[in-house]
mmCIF file of the N, C-alpha and C atoms, coordinates in Angstrom:
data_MODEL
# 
_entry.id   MODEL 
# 
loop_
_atom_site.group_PDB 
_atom_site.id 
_atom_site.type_symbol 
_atom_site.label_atom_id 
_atom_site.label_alt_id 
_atom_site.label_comp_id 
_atom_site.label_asym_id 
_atom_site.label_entity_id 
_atom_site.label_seq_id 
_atom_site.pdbx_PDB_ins_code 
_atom_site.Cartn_x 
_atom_site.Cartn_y 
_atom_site.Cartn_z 
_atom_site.occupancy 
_atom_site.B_iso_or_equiv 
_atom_site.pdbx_formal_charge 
_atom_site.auth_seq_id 
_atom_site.auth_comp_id 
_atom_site.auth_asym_id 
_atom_site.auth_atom_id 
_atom_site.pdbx_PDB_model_num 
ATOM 1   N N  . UNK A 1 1  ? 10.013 104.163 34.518 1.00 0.00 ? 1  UNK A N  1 
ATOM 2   C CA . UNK A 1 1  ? 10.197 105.483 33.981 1.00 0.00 ? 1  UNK A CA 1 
ATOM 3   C C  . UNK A 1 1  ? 9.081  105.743 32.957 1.00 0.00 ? 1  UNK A C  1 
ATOM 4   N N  . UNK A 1 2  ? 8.699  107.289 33.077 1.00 0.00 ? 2  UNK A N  1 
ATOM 5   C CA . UNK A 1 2  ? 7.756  107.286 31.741 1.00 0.00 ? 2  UNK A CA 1 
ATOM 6   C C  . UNK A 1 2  ? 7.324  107.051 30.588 1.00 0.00 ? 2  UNK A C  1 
ATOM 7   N N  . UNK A 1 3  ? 6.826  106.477 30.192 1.00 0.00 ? 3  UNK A N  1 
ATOM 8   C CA . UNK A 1 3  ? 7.172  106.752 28.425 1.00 0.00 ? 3  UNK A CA 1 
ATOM 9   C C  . UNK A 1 3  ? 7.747  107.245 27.246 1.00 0.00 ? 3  UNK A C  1 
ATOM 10  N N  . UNK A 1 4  ? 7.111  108.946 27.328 1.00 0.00 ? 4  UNK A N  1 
ATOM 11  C CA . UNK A 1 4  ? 7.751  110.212 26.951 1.00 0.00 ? 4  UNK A CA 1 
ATOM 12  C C  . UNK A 1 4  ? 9.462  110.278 27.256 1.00 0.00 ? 4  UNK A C  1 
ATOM 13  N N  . UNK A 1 5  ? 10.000 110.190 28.432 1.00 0.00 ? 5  UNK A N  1 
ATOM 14  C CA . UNK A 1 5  ? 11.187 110.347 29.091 1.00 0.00 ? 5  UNK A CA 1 
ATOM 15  C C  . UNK A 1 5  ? 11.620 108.996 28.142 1.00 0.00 ? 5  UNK A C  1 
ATOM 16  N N  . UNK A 1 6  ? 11.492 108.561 28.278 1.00 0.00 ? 6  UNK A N  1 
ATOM 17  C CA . UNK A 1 6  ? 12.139 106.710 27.943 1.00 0.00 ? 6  UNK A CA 1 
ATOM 18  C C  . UNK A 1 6  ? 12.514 107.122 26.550 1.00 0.00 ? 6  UNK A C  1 
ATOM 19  N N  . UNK A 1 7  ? 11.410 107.854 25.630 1.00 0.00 ? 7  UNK A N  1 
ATOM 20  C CA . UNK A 1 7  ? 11.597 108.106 24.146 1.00 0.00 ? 7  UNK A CA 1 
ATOM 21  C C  . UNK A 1 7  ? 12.323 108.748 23.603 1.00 0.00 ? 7  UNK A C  1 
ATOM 22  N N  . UNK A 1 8  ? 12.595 110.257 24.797 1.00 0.00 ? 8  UNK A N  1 
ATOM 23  C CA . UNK A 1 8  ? 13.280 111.064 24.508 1.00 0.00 ? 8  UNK A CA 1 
ATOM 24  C C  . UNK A 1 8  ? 14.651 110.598 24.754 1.00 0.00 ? 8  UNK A C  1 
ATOM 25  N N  . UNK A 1 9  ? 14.966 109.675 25.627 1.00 0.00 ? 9  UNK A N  1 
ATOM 26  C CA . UNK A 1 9  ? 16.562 109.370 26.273 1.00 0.00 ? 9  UNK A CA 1 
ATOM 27  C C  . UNK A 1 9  ? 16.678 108.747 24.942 1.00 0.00 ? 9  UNK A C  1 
ATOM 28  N N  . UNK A 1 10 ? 16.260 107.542 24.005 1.00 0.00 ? 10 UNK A N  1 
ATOM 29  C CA . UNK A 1 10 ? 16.524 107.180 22.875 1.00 0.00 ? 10 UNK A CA 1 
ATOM 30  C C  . UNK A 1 10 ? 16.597 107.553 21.863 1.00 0.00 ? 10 UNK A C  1 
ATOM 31  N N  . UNK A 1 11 ? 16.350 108.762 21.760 1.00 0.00 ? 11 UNK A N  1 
ATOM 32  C CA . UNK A 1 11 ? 16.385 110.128 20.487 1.00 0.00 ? 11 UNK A CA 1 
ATOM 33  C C  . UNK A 1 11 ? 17.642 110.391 20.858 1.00 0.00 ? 11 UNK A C  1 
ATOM 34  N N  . UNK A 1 12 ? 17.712 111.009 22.079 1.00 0.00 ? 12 UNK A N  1 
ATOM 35  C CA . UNK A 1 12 ? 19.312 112.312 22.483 1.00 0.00 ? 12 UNK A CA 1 
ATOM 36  C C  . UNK A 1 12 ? 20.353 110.887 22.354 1.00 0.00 ? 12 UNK A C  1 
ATOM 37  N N  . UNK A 1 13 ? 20.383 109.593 22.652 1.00 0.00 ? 13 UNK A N  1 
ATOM 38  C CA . UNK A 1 13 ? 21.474 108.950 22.567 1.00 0.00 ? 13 UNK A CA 1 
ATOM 39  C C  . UNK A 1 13 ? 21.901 108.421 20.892 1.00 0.00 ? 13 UNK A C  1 
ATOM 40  N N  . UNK A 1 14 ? 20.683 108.181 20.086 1.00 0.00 ? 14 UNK A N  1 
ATOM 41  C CA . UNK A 1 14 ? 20.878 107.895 18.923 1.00 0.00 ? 14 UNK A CA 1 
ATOM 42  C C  . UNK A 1 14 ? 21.479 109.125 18.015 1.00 0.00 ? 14 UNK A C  1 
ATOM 43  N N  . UNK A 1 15 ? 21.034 110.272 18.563 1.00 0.00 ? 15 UNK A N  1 
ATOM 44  C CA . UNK A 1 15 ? 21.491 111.497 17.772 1.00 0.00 ? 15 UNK A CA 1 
ATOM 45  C C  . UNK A 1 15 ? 23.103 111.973 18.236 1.00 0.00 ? 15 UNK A C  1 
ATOM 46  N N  . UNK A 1 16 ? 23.296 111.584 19.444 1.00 0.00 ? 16 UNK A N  1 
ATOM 47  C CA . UNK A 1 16 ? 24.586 111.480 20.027 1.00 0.00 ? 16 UNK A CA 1 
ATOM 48  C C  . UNK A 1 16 ? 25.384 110.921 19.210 1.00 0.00 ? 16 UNK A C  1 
ATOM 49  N N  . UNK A 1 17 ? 25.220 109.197 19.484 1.00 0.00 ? 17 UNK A N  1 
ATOM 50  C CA . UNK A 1 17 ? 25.894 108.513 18.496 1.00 0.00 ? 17 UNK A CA 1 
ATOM 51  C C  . UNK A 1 17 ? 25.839 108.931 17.046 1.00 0.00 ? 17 UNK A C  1 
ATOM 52  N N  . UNK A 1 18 ? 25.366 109.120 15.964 1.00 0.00 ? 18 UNK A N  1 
ATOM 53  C CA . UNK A 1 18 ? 25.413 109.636 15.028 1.00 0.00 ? 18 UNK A CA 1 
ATOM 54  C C  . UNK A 1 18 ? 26.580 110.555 15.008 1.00 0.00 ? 18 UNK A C  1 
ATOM 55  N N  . UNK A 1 19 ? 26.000 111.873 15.993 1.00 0.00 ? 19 UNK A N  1 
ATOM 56  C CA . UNK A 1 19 ? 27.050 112.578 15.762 1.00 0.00 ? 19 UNK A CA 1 
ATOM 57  C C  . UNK A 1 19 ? 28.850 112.885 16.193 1.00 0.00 ? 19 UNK A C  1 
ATOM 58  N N  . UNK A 1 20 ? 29.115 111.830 17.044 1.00 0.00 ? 20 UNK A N  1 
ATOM 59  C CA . UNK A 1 20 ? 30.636 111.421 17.845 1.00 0.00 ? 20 UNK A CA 1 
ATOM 60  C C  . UNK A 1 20 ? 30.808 110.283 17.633 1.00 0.00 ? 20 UNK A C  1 
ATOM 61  N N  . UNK A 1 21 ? 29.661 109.448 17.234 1.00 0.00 ? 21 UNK A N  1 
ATOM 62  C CA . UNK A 1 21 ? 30.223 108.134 17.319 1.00 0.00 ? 21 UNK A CA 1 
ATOM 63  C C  . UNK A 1 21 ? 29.956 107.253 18.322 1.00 0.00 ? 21 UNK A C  1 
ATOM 64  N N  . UNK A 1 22 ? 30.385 105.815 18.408 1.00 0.00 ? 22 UNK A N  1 
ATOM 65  C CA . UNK A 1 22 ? 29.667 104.927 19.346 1.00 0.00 ? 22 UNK A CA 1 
ATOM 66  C C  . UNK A 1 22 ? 30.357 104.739 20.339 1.00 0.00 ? 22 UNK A C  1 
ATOM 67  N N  . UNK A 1 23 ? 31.567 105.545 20.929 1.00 0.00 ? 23 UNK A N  1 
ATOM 68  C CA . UNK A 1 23 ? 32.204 105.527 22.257 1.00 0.00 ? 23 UNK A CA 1 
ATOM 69  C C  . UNK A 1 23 ? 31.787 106.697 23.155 1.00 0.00 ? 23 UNK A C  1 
ATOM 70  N N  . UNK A 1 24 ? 31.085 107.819 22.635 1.00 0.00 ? 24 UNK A N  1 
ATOM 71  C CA . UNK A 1 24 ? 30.278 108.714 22.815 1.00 0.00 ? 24 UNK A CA 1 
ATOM 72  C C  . UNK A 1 24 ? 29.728 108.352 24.450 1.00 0.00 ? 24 UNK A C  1 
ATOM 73  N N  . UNK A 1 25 ? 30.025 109.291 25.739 1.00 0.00 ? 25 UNK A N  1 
ATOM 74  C CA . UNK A 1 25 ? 29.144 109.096 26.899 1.00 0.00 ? 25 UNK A CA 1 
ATOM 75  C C  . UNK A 1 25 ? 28.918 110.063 27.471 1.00 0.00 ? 25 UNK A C  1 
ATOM 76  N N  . UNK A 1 26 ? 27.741 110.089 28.071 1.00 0.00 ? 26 UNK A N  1 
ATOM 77  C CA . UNK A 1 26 ? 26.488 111.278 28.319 1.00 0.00 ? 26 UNK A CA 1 
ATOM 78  C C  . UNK A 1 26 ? 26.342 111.011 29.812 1.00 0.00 ? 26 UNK A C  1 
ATOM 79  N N  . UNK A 1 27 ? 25.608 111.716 30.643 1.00 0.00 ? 27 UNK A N  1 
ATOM 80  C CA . UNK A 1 27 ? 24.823 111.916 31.685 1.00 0.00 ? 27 UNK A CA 1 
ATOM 81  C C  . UNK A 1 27 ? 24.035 111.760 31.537 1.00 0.00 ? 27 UNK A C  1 
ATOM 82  N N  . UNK A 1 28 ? 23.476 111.839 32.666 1.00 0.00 ? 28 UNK A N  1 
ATOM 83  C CA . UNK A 1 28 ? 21.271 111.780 32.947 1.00 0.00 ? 28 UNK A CA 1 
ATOM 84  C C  . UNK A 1 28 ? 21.210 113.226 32.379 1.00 0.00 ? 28 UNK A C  1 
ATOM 85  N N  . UNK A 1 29 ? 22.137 114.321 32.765 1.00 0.00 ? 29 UNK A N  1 
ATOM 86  C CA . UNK A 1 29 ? 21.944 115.792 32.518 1.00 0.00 ? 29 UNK A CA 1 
ATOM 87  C C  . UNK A 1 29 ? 21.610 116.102 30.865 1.00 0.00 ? 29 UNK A C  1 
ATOM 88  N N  . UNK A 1 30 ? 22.325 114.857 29.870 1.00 0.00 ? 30 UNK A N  1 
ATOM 89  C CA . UNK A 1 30 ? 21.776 115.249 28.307 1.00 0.00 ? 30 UNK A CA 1 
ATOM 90  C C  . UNK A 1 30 ? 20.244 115.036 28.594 1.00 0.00 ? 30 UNK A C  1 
ATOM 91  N N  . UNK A 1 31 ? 19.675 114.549 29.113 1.00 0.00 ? 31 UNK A N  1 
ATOM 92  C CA . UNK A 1 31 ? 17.833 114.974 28.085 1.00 0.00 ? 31 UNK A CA 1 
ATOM 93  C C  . UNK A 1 31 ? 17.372 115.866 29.399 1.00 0.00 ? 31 UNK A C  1 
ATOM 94  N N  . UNK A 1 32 ? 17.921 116.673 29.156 1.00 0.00 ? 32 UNK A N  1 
ATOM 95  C CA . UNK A 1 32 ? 16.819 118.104 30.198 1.00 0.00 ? 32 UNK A CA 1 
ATOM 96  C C  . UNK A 1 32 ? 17.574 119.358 29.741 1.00 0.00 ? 32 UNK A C  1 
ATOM 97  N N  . UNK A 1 33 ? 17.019 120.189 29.748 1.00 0.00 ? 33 UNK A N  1 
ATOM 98  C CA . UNK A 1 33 ? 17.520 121.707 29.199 1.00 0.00 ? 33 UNK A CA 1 
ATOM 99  C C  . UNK A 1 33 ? 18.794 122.370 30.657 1.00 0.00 ? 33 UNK A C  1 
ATOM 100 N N  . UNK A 1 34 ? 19.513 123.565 30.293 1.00 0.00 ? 34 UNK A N  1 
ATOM 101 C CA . UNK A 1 34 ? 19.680 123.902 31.328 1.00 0.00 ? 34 UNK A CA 1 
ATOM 102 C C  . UNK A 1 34 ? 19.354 124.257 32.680 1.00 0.00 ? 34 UNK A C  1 
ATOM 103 N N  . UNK A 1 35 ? 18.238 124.032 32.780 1.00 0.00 ? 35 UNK A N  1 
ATOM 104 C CA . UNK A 1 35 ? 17.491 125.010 33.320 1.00 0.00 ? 35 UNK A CA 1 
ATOM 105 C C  . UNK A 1 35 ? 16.361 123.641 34.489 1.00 0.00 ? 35 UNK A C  1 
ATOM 106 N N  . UNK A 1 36 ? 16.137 123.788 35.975 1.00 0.00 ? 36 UNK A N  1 
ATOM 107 C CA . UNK A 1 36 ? 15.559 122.956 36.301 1.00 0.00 ? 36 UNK A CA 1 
ATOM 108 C C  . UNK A 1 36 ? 14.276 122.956 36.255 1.00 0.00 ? 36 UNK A C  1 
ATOM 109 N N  . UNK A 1 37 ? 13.426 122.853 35.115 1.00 0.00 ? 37 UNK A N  1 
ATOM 110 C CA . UNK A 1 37 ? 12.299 122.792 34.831 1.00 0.00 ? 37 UNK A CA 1 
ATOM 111 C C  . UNK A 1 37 ? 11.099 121.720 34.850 1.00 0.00 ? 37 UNK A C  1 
ATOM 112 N N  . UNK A 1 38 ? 11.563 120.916 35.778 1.00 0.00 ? 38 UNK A N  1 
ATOM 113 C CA . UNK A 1 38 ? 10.856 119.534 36.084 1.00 0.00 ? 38 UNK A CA 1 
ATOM 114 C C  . UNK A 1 38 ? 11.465 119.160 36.651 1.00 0.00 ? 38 UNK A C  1 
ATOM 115 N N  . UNK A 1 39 ? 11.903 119.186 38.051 1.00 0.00 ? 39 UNK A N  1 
ATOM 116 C CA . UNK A 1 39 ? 12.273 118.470 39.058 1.00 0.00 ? 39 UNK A CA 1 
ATOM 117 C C  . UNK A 1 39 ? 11.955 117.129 39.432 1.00 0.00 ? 39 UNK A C  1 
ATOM 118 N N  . UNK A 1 40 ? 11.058 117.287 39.348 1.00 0.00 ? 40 UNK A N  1 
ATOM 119 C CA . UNK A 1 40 ? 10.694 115.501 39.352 1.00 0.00 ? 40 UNK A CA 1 
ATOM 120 C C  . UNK A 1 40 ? 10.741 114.623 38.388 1.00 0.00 ? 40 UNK A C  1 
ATOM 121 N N  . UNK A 1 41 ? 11.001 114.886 37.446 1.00 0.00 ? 41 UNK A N  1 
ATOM 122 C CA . UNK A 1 41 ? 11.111 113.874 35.968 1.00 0.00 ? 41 UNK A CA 1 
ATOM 123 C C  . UNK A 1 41 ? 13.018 113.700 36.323 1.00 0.00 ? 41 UNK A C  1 
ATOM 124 N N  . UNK A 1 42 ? 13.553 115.046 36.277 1.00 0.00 ? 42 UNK A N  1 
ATOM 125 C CA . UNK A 1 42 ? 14.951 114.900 36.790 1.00 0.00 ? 42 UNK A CA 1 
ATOM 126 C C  . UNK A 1 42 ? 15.200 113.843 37.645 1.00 0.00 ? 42 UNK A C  1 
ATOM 127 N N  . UNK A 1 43 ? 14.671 114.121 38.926 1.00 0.00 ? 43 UNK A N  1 
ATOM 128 C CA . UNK A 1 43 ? 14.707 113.264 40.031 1.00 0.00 ? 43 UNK A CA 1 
ATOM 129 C C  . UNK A 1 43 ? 14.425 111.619 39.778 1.00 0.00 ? 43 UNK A C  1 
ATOM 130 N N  . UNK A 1 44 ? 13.217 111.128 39.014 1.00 0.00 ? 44 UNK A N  1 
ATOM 131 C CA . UNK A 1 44 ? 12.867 110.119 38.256 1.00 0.00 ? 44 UNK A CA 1 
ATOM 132 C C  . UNK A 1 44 ? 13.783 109.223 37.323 1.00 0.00 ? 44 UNK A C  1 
ATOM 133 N N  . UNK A 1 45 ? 14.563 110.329 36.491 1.00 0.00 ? 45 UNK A N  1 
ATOM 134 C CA . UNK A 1 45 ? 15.721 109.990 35.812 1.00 0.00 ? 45 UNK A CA 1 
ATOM 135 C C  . UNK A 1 45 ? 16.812 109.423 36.740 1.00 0.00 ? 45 UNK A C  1 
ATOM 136 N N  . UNK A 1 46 ? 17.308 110.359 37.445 1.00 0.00 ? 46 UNK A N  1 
ATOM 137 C CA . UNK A 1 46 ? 18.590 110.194 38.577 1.00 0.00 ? 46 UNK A CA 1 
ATOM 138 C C  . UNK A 1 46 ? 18.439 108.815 39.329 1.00 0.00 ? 46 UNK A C  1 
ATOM 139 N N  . UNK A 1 47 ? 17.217 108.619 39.543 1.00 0.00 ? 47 UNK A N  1 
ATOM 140 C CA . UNK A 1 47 ? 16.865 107.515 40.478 1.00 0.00 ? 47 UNK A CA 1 
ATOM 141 C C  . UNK A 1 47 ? 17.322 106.032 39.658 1.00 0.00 ? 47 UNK A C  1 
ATOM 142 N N  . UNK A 1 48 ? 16.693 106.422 38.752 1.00 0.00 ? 48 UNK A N  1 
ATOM 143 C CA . UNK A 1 48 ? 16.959 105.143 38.127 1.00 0.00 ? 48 UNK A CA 1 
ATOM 144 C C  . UNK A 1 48 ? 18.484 104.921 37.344 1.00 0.00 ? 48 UNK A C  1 
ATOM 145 N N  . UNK A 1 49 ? 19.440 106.243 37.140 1.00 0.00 ? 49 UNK A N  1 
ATOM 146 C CA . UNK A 1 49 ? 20.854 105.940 36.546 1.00 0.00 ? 49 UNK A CA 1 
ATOM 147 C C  . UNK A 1 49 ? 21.399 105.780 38.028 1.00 0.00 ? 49 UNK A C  1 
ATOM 148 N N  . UNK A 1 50 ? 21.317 106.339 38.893 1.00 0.00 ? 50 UNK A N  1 
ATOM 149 C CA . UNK A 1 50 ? 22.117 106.544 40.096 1.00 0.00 ? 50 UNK A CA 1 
ATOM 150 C C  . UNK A 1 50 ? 21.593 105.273 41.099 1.00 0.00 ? 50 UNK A C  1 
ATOM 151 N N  . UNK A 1 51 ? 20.787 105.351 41.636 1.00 0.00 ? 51 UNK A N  1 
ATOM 152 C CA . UNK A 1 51 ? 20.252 104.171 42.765 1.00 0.00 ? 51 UNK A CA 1 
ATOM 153 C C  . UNK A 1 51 ? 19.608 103.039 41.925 1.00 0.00 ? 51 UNK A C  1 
ATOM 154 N N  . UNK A 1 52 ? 18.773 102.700 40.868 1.00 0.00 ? 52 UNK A N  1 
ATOM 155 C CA . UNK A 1 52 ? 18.640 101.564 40.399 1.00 0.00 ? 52 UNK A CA 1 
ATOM 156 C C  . UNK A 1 52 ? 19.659 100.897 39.718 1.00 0.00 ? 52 UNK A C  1 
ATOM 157 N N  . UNK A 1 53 ? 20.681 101.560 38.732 1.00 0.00 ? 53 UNK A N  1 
ATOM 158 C CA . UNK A 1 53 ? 21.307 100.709 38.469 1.00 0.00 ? 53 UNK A CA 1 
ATOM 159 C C  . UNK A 1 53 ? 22.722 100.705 38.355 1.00 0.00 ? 53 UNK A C  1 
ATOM 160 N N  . UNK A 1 54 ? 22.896 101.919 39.407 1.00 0.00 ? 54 UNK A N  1 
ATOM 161 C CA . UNK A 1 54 ? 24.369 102.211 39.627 1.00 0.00 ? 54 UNK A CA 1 
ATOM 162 C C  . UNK A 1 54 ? 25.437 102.570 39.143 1.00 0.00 ? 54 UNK A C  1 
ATOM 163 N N  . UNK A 1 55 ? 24.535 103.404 37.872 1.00 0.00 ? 55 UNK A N  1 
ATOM 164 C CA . UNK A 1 55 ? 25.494 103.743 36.715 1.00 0.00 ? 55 UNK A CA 1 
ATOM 165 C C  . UNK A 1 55 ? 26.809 105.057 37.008 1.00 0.00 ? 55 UNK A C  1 
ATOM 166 N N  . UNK A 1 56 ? 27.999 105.168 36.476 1.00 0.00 ? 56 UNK A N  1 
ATOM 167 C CA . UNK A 1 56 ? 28.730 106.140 36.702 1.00 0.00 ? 56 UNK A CA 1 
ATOM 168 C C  . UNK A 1 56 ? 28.062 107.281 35.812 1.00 0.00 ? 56 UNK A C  1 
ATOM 169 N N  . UNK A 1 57 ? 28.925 108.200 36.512 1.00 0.00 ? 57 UNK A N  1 
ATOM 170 C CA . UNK A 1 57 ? 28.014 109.944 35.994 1.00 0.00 ? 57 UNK A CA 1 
ATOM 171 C C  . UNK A 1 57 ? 28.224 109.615 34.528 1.00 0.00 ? 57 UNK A C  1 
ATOM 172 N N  . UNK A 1 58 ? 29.254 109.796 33.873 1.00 0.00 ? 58 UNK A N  1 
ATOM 173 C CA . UNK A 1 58 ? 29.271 109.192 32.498 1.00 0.00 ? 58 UNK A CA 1 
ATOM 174 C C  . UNK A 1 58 ? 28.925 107.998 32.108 1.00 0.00 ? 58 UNK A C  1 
ATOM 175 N N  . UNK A 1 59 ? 28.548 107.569 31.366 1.00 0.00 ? 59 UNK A N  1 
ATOM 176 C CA . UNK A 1 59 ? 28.317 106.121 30.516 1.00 0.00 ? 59 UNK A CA 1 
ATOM 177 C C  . UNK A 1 59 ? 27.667 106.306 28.964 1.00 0.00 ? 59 UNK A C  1 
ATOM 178 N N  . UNK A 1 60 ? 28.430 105.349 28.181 1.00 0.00 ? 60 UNK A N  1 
ATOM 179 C CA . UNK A 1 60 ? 28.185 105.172 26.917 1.00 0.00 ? 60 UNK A CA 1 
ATOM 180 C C  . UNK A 1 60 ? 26.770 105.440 26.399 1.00 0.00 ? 60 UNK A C  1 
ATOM 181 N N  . UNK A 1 61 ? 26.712 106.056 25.479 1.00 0.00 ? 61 UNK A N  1 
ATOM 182 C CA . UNK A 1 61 ? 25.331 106.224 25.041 1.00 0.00 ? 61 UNK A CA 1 
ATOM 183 C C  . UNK A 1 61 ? 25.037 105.144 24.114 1.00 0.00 ? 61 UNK A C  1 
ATOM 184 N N  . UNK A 1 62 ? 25.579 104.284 23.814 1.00 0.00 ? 62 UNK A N  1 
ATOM 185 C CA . UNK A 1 62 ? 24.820 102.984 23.392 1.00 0.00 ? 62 UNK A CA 1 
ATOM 186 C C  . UNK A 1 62 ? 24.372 102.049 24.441 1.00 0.00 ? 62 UNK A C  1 
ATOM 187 N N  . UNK A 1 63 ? 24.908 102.033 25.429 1.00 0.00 ? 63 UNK A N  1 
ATOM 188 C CA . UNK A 1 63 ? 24.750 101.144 26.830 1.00 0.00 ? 63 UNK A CA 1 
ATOM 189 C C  . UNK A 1 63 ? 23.123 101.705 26.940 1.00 0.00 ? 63 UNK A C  1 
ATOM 190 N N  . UNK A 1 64 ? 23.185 103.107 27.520 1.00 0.00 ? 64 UNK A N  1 
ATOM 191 C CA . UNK A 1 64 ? 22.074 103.513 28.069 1.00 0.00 ? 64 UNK A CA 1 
ATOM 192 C C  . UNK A 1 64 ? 20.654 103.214 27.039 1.00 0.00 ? 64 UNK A C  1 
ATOM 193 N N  . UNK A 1 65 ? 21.126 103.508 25.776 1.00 0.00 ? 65 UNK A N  1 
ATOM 194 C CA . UNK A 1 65 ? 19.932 103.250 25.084 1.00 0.00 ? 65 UNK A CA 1 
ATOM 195 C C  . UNK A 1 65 ? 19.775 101.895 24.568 1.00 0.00 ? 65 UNK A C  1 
ATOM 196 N N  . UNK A 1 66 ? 20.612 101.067 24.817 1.00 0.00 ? 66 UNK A N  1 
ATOM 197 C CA . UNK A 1 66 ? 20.143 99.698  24.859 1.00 0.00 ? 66 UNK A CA 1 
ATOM 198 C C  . UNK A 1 66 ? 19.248 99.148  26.267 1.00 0.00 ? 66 UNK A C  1 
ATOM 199 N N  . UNK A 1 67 ? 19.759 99.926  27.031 1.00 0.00 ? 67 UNK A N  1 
ATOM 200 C CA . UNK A 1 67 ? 18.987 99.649  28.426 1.00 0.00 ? 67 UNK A CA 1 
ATOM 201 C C  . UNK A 1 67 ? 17.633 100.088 28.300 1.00 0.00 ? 67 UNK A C  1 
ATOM 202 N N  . UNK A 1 68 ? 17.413 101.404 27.882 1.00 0.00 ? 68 UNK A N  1 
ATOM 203 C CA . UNK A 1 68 ? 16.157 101.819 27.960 1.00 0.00 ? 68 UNK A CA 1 
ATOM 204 C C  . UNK A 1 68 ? 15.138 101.018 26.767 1.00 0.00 ? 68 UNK A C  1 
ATOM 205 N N  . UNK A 1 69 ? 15.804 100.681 25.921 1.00 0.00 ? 69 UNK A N  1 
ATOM 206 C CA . UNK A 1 69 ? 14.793 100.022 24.636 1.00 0.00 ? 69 UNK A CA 1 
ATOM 207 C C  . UNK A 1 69 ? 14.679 98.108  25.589 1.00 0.00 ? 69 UNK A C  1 
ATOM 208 N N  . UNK A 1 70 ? 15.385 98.097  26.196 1.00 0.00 ? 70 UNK A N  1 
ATOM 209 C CA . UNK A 1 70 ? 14.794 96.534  26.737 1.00 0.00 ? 70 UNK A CA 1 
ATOM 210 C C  . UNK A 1 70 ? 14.191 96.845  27.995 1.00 0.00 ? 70 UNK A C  1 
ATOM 211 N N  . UNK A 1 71 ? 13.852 98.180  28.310 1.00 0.00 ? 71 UNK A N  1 
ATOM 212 C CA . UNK A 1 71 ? 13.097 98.501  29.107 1.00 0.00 ? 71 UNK A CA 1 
ATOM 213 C C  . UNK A 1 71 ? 13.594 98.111  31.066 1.00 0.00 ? 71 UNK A C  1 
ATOM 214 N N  . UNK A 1 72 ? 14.794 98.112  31.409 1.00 0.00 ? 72 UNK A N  1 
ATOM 215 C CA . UNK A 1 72 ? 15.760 97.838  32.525 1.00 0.00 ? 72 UNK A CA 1 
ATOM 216 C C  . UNK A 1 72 ? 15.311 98.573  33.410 1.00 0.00 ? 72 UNK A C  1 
# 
């Protein structure tokens, strides 16, 4: 996954947690606007919660951003 993308998923989950707390769970759909404005970064994302690592539509936002900071 990109860089940029990787940085931003660890911003929206840390700011998550902060603000609900650490049982707090998100989608791939928190880091993109409403709006489909990059289809392929979307698609990029999806690939890797959905077919790489088989994650359910929800999951903890500490999970995910522990995943992405050890780089999974």
């Amino acid at each position: 996954m990109n860089p940029l993308i990787r940085e931003k998923i660890v911003l929206v989950c840390t700011d998550k947690i902060k603000a609900k707390g650490e049982n707090v769970g998100l989608s791939f759909y928190a880091f993109f606007k409403n709006k489909n404005d990059n289809p392929e970064l979307l698609m990029e994302v999806a690939t890797w919660w959905i077919l790489t690592h088989r994650l359910h539509h929800f999951e903890k936002a500490v999970k995910i951003k522990e995943m992405i900071q050890q780089n999974l």
